[in-house]
C-alpha positions as CSV (number, residue, x, y, z in Angstrom):
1,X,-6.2,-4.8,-17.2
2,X,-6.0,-8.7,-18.1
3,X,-3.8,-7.9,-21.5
4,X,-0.1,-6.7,-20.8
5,X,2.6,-5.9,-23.8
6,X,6.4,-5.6,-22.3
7,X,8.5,-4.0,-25.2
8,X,11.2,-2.5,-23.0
9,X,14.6,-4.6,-22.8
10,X,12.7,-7.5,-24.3
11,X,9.1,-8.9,-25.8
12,X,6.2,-10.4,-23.5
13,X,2.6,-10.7,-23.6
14,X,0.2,-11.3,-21.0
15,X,-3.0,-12.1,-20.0
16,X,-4.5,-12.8,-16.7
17,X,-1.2,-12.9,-15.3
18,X,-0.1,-15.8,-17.6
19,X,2.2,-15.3,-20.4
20,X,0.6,-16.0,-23.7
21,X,2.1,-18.4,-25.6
22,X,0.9,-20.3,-29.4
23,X,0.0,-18.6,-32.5
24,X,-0.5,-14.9,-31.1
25,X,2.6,-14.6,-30.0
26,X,4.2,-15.4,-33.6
27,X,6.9,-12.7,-34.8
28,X,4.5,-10.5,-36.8
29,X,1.8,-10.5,-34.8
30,X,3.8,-9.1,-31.6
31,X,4.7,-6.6,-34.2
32,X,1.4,-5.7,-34.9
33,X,0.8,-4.6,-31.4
34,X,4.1,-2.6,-31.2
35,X,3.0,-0.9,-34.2
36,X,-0.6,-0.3,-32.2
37,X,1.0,0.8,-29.3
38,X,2.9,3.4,-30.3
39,X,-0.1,4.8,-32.8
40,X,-2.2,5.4,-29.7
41,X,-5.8,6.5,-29.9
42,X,-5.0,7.5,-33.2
43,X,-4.5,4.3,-35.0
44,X,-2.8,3.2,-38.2
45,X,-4.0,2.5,-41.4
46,X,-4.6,-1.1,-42.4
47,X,-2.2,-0.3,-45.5
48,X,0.5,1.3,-43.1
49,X,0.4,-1.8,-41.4
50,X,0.7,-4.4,-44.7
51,X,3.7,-2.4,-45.9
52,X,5.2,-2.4,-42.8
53,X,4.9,-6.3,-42.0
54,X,3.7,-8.0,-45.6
55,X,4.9,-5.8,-47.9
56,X,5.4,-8.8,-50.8
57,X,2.7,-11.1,-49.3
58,X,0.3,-12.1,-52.4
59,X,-2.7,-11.7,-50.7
60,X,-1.7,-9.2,-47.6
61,X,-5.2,-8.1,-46.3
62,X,-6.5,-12.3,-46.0
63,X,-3.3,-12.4,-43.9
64,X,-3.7,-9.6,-41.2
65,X,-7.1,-10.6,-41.5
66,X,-6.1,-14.0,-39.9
67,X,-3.5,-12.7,-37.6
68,X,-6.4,-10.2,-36.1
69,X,-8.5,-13.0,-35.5
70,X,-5.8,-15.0,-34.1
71,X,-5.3,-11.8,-31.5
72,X,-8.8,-11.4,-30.6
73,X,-9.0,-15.0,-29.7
74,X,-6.1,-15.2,-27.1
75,X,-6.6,-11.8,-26.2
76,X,-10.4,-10.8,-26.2
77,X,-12.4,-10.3,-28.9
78,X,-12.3,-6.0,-27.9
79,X,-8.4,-5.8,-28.0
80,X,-7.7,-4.1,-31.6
81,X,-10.9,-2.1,-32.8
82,X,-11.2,-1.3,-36.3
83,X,-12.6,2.5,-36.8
84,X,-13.3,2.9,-40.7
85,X,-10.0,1.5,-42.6
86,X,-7.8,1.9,-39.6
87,X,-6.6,-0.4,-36.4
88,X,-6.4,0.5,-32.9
89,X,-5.5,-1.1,-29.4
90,X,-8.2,-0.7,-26.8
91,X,-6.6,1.3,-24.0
92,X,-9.4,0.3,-21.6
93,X,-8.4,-3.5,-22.5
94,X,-4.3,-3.4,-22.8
95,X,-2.0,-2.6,-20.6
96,X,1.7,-1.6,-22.5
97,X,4.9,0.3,-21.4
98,X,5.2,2.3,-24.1
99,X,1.7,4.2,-23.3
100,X,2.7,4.0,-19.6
101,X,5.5,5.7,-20.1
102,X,4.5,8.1,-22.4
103,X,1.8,9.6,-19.8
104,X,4.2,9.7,-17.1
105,X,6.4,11.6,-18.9
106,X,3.3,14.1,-20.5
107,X,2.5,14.0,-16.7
108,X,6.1,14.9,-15.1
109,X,5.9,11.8,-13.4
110,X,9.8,11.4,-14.7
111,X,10.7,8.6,-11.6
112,X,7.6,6.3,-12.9
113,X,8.7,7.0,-16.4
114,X,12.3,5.9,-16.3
115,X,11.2,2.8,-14.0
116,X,9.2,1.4,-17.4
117,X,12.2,1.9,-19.1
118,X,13.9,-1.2,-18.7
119,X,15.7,-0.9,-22.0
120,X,15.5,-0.2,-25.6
121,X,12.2,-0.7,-27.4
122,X,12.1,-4.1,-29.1
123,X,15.4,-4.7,-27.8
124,X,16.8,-7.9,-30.3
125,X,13.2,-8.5,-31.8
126,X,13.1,-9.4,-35.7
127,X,10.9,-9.5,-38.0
128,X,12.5,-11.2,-41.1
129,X,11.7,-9.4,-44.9
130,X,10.2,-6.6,-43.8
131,X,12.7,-4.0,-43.3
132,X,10.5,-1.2,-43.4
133,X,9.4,-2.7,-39.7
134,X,13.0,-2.5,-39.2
135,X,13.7,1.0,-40.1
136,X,10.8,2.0,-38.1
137,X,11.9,0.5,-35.2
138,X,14.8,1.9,-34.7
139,X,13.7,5.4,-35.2
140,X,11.4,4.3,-32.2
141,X,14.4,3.4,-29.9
142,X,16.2,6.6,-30.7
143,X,13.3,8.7,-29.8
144,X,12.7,6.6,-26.7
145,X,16.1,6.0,-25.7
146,X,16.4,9.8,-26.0
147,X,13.1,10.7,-23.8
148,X,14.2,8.2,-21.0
149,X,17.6,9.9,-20.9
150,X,16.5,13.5,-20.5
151,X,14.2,12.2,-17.9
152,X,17.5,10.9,-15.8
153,X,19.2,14.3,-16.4
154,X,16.0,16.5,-15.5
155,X,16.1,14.1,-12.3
156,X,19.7,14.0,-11.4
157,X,19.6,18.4,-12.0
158,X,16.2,18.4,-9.6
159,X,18.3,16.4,-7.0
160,X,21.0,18.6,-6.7
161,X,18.9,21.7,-7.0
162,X,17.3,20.1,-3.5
163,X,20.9,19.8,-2.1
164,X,20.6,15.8,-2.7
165,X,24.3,15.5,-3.4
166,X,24.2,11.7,-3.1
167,X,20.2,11.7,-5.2
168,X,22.3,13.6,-7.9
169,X,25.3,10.9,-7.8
170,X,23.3,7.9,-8.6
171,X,21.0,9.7,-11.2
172,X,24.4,10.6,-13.1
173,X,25.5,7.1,-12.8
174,X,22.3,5.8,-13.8
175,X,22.2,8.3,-16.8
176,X,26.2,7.1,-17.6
177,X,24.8,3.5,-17.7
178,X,22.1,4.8,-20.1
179,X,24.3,6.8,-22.7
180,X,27.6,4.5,-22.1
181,X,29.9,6.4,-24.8
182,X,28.5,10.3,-23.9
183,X,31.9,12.4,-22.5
184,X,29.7,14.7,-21.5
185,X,27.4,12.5,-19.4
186,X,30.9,10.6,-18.0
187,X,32.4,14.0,-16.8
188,X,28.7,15.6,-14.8
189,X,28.9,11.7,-13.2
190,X,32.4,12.0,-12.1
191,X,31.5,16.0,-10.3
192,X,28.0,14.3,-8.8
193,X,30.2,11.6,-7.4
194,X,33.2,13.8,-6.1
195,X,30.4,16.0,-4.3
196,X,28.6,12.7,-3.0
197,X,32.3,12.5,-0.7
198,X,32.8,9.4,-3.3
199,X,36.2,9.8,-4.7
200,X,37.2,6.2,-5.3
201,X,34.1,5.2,-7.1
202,X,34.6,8.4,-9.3
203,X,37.7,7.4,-10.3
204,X,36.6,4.0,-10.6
205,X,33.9,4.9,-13.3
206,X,36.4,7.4,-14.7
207,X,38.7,4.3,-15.4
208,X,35.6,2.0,-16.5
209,X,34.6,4.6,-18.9
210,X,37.8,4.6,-21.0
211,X,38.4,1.4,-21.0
212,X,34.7,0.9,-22.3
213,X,35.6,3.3,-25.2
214,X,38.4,1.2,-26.1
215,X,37.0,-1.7,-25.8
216,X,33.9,-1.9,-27.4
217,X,34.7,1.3,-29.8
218,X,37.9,0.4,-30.7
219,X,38.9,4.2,-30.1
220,X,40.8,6.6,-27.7
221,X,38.8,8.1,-24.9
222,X,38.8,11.8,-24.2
223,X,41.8,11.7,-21.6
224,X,39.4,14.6,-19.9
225,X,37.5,12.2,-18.0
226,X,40.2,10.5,-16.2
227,X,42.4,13.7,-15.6
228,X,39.4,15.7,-14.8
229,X,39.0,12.8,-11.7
230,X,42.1,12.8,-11.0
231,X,42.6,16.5,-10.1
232,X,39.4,17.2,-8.2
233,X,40.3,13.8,-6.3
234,X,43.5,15.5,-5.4
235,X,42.2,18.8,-4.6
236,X,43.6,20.9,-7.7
237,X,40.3,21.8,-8.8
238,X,37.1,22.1,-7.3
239,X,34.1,20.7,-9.0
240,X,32.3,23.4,-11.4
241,X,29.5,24.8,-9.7
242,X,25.9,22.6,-8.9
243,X,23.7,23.2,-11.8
244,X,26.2,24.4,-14.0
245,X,26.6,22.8,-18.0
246,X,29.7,21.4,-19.0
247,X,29.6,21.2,-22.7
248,X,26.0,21.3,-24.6
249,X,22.6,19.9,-23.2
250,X,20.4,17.3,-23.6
251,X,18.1,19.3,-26.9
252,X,19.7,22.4,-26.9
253,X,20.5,23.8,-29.9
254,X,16.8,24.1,-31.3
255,X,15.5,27.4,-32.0
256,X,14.6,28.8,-28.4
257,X,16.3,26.4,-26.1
258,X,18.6,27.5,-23.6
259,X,22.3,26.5,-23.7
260,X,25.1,26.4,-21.8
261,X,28.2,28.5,-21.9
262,X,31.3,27.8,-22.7
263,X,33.5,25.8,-20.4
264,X,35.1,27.4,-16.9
265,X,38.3,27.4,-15.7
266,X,39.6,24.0,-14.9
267,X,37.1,22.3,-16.5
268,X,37.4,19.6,-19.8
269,X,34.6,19.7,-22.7
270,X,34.5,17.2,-24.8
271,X,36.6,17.8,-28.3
272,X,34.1,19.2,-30.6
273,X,34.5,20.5,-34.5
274,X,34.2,23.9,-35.0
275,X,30.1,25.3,-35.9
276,X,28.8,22.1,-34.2
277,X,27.9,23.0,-31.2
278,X,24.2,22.0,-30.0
279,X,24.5,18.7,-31.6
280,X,23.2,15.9,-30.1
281,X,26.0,14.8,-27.3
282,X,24.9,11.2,-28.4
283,X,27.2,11.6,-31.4
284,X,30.5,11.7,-31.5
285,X,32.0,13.5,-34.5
286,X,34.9,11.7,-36.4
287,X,35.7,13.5,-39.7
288,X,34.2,15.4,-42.2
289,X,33.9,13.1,-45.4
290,X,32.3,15.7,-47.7
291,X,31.4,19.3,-48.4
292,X,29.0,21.0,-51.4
293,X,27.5,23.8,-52.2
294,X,24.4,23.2,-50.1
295,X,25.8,21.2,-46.8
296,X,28.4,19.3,-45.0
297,X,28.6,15.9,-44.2
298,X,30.4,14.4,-41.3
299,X,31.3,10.5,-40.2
300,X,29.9,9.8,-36.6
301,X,29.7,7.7,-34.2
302,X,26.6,6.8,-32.4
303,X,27.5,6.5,-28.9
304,X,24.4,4.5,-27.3
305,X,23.4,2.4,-30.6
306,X,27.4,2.2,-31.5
307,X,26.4,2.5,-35.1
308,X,28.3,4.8,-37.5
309,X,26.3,7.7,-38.7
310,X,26.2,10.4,-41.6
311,X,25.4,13.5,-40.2
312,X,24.4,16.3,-42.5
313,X,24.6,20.1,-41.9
314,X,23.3,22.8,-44.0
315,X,25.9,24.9,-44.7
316,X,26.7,28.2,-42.6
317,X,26.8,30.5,-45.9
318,X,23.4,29.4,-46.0
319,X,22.0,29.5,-42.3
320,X,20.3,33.2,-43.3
321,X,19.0,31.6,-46.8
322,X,15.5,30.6,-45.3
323,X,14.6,28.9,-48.6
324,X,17.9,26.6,-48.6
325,X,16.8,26.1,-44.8
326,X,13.3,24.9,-46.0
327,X,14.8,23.0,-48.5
328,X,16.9,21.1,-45.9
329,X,14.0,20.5,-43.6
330,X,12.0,19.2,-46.5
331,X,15.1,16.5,-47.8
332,X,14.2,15.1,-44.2
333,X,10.5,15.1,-43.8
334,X,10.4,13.6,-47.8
335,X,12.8,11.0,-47.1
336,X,11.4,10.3,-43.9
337,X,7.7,9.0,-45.5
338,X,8.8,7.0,-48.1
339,X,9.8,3.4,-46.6
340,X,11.7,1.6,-49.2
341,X,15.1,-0.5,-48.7
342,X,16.4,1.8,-52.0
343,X,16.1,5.2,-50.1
344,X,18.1,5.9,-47.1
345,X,16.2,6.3,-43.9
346,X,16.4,9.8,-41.9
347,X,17.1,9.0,-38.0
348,X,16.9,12.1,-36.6
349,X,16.7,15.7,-36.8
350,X,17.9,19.0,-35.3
351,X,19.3,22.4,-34.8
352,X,22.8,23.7,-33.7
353,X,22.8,26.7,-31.5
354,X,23.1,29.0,-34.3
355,X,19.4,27.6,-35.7
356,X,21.8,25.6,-38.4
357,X,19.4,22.5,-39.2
358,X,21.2,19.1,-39.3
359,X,19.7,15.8,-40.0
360,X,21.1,12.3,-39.5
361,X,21.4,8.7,-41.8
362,X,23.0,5.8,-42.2
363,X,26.7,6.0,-43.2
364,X,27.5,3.4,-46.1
365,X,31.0,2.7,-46.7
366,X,30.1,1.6,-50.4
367,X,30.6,5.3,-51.3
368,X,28.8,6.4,-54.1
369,X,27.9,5.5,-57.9
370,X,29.6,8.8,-58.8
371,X,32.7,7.5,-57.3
372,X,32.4,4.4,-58.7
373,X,32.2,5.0,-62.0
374,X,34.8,7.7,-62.0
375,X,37.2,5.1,-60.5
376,X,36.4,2.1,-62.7
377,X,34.3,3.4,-65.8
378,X,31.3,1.0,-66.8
379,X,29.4,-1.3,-64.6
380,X,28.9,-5.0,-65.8
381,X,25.6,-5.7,-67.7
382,X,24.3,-7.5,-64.6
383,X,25.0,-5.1,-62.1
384,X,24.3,-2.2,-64.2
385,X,20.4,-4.2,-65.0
386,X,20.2,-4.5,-61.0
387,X,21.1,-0.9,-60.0
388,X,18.8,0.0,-62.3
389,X,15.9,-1.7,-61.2
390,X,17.0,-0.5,-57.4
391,X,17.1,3.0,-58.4
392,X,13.3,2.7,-60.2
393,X,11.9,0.9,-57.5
394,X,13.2,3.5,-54.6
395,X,11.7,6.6,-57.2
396,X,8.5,4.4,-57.4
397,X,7.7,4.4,-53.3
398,X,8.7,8.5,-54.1
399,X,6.2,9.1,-56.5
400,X,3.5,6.9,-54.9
401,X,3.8,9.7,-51.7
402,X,3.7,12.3,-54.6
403,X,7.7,13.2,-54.2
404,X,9.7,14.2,-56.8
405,X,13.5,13.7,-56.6
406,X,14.1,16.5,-59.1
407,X,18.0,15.6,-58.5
408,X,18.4,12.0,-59.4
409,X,22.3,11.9,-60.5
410,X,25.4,9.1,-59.4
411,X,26.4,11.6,-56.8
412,X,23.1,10.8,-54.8
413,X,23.5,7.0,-55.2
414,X,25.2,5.7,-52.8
415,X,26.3,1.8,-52.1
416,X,25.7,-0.7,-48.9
417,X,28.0,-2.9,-49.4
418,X,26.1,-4.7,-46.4
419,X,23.6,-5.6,-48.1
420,X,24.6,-5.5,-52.0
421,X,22.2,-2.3,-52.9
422,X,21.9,1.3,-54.0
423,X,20.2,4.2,-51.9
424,X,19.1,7.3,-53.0
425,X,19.9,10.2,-51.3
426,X,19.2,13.9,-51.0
427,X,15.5,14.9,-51.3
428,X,16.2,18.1,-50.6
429,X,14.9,19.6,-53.9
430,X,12.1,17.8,-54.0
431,X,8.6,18.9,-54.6
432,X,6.2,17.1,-52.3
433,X,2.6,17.4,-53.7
434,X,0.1,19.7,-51.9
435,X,2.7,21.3,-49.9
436,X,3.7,25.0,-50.5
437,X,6.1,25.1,-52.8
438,X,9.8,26.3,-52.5
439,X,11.0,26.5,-55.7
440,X,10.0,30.0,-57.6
441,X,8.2,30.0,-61.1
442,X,11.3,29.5,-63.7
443,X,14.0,28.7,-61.3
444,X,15.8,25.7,-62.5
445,X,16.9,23.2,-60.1
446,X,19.1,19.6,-60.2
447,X,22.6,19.3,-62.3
448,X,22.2,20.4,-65.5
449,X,23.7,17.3,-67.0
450,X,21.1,14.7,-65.7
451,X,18.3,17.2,-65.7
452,X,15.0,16.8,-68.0
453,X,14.2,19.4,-70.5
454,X,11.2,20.4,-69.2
455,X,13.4,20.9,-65.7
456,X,15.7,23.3,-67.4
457,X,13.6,25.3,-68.9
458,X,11.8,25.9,-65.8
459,X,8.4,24.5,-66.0
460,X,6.8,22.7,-63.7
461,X,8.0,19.0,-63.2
462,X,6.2,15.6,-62.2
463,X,7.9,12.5,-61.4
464,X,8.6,11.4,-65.1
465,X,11.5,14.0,-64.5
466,X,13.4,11.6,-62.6
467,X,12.7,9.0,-65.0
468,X,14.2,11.1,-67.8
469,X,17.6,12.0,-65.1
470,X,17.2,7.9,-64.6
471,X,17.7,7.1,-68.0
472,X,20.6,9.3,-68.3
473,X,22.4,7.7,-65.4
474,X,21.2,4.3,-66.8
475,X,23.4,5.2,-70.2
476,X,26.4,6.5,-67.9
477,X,26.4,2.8,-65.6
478,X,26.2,1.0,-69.0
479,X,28.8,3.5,-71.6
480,X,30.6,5.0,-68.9
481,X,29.9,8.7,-70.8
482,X,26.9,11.0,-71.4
483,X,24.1,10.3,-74.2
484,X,25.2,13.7,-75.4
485,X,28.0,15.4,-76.6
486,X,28.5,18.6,-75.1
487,X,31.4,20.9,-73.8
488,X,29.6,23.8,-71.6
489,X,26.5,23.5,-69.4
490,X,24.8,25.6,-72.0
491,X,25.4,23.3,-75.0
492,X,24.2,20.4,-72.8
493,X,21.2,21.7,-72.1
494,X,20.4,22.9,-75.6
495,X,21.3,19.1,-75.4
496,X,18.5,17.7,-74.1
497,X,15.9,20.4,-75.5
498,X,16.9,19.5,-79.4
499,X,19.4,16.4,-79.9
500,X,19.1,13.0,-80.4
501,X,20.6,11.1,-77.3
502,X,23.1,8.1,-78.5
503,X,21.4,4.7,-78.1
504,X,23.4,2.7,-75.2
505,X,23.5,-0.4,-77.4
506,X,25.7,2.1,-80.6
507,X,28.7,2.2,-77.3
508,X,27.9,-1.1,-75.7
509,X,26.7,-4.1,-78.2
510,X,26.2,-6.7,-75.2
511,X,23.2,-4.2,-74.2
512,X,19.8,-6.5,-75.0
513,X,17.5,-4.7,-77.4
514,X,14.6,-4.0,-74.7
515,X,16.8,-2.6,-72.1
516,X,18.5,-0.1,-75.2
517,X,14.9,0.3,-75.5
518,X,13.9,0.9,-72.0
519,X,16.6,3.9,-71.7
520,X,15.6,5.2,-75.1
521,X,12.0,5.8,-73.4
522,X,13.4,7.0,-70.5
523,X,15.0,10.1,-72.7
524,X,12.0,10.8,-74.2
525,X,11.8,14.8,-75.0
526,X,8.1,15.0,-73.6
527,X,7.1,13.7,-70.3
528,X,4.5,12.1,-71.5
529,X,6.8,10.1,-73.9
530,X,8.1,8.4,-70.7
531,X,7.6,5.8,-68.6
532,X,7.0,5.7,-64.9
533,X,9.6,4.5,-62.5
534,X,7.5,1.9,-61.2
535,X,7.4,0.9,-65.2
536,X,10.6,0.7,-65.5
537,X,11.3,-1.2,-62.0
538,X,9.1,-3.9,-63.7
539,X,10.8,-3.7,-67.0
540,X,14.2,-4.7,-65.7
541,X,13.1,-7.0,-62.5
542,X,10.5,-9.1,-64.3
543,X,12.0,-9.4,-67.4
């Protein structure tokens, strides 16, 4: 084919052999054809595009307008086709990686596969303001990063099932090169290389590996990596049987995968916590930082990406509840469509060996607007105005899906110090429009202190429910208490049926009159007394 896209271990373009240089190969417009690539034959949307790459562009159709006629002019006119409202590359015109190695892996071609993979998908490739693209990419290079190392495991087991000891060896090296920080990888490479009749080099990666772990993690390696080497180098133990699992699998843990047993004689798993077996050996489980009523969540460590991670496990009691499982499995595909920089990403998903669904985000160190306030009572006007407009702006992309929080509350506003902003959290509750609905007629969901009247008396809700919990956490930033003086749940929702709520300005005079307005609104008894989110958003950020 005369067009080529490289988007493994770096960016190039090519035509004819040549690489492309000039206007087509500007930032946005590569990232155009990434986005293509990975549609396939089924496209994307011309509006899935502008939000992902000119999402505050005035005039964002004139723009991709001009970047695809940019494309077609160093590339051929027949490179992107347009089929109604959506954008496609023409497989019979370009050539990528991506699609290359997605059919050799559909195909079983596993040794053609991980040859394409040269490294991680858009490896160092930015896009400035437009961290949707960001997000998106690297939920790409997790899922590829996780493909291409199955494929080197799936490879490394076929070679030792064909009595290719030394095959096996320098798959399992390969595989340790790929998933750098993995115990579990480290100690199957150390066996392959012991039954290659390469003792030295095992020990040699044995000692590479911890220093690695040190090094660039600043932490201490599992000790049963090197000790493991150092006894089947001396003869104390023999390596655990060819095609046997040490530890947990590459994907097991998903409802009807097969897993491995526990550990044999002689032989070293990797320190795990307790009920988390079948997670994904690419994370490394430091502590657990919280637990509730619904899940636990615990600090970890991203070996490949060396990121720090929230991982998020439905709680055991619950692992027979199959409406708090659905629940669970609808925070992450409701978080997952709603790109915003105000509500936190989901990376991944997955099951523990006892069909216990987890899901994994970022971890912000911020802590949460629960916390904070506990800790230090009101917010300054300023910041109080900005978290605001954060918090409206995140329920806005929500609402525009058709998702409802129905849970808005401090607790599930967390802060990135990184970048000075407020995510929500925690759709897990939420009622996604034309899906089956979870929640039964008259069951009341959300805290009972932040939740709208209609919520509590269990009607049906639409999104100005989470302006009316907004609003309440809007008073709370700026007064540091409640709009309402109550002593029991019961009196505080008789609360927000009947009373009055305080006006923010009575507790706080330096409180402008159209933001103690604003919050007013927000408390409105009816929902139709209320403003949208995306109202309020502009309310605070335009004013």
């Amino acid at each position: 084919m005369a067009v080529r896209l490289f988007t493994f271990g770096c960016v190039a373009l090519e035509r004819d052999g040549t690489e492309v240089s000039g206007d087509a190969v500007q930032p946005r417009r590569l990232a155009l054809l990434a986005l293509l690539t990975v549609a396939g034959e089924a496209g994307l949307m011309r509006e899935k595009v502008l939000g992902y790459l000119w999402p505050d562009h005035p005039s964002p159709r004139s723009i991709l307008n001009e970047s695809l006629f940019v494309l077609r002019a160093a590339l051929g006119k027949s490179v992107v086709l347009t089929v109604g409202d959506a954008l496609r590359l023409n497989a019979r015109e370009v050539w990528t990686d991506v699609a290359a190695f997605q059919e050799r892996l559909a195909a079983g071609a596993l040794r053609e596969a991980v040859e394409l993979y040269r490294g991680p998908f858009l490896d160092g490739f930015y896009v400035r303001a437009a961290a949707d693209f960001e997000q998106w990419v690297g939920r790409e290079q997790d899922r590829m990063r996780r493909d291409a190392g199955r494929a080197l495991e799936t490879l490394a087991e076929q070679a030792a099932a064909a009595g290719d000891r030394v095959g096996a060896a320098d798959w399992w090296e390969r595989l340790a090169r790929h998933e750098e920080f993995n115990t579990r990888v480290a100690l199957r490479c150390v066996e392959a290389l012991v039954r290659a009749g390469e003792p030295v080099r095992a020990m040699r990666f044995a000692t590479e590996f911890s220093e690695r772990m040190r090094r660039e993690l600043g932490v201490a390696p599992d000790p049963a990596v090197e000790e493991y080497a150092r006894a089947v180098i001396a003869g104390l133990h023999d390596p655990a049987p060819e095609g046997a699992e040490r530890g947990t699998p590459l994907g097991a843990g998903r409802p009807g995968a097969a897993t491995g047993g526990p550990p044999g004689p002689g032989t070293h798993a990797p320190p795990s916590y307790d009920g988390l077996e079948g997670l994904d050996p690419d994370l490394e489980v430091v502590e657990l930082v919280g637990e509730g009523s619904v899940a636990r969540v615990y600090l970890a460590r991203e070996r490949t990406l060396r990121r720090q991670v929230a991982v998020k496990v439905l709680s055991p009691r619950l692992s027979g509840d199959r409406t708090a499982s659905a629940r669970f499995e609808r925070e992450a595909l409701a978080a997952a469509g709603i790109q915003h920089p105000n509500v936190a990403p989901i990376y991944r998903t997955g099951w523990l060996v006892d069909g216990i669904p987890y899901l994994v985000m970022p971890y912000f160190h911020g802590g949460s607007l629960q916390a904070r306030l506990a800790a230090g009572g009101p917010l300054p006007l300023e910041e109080a105005r900005r978290y605001l407009g954060q918090i409206a702006a995140g329920l806005a992309a929500a609402h525009r899906l058709g998702t409802v929080h129905r849970d808005v509350r401090p607790a599930n506003i967390l802060y990135d110090p990184a970048t000075h902003r407020v995510v929500l959290i925690d759709f897990g509750i939420a009622a996604v429009r034309d899906q089956a609905r979870i929640t039964l007629p008259g069951e009341r969901l959300g805290n009972p202190v932040y939740a709208s009247p209609e919520q509590l008396h269990g009607d049906d809700v639409t999104d100005r429910a989470d302006v009316y919990s907004l609003g309440v956490v809007a008073f709370e930033m700026l007064t540091g208490r409640l709009p309402f003086d109550a002593a029991t749940p019961v009196q505080m929702m008789r609360a927000h049926a009947v009373q009055t709520p305080l006006r923010a300005r009575e507790l706080r005079p330096d409180v402008d009159p159209e933001l103690n307005l604003l919050i007013a609104r927000c408390l409105g008894k009816l929902p139709e007394e209320r403003p949208t989110a995306a109202d309020v958003a502009e309310a605070v950020v335009g004013r």
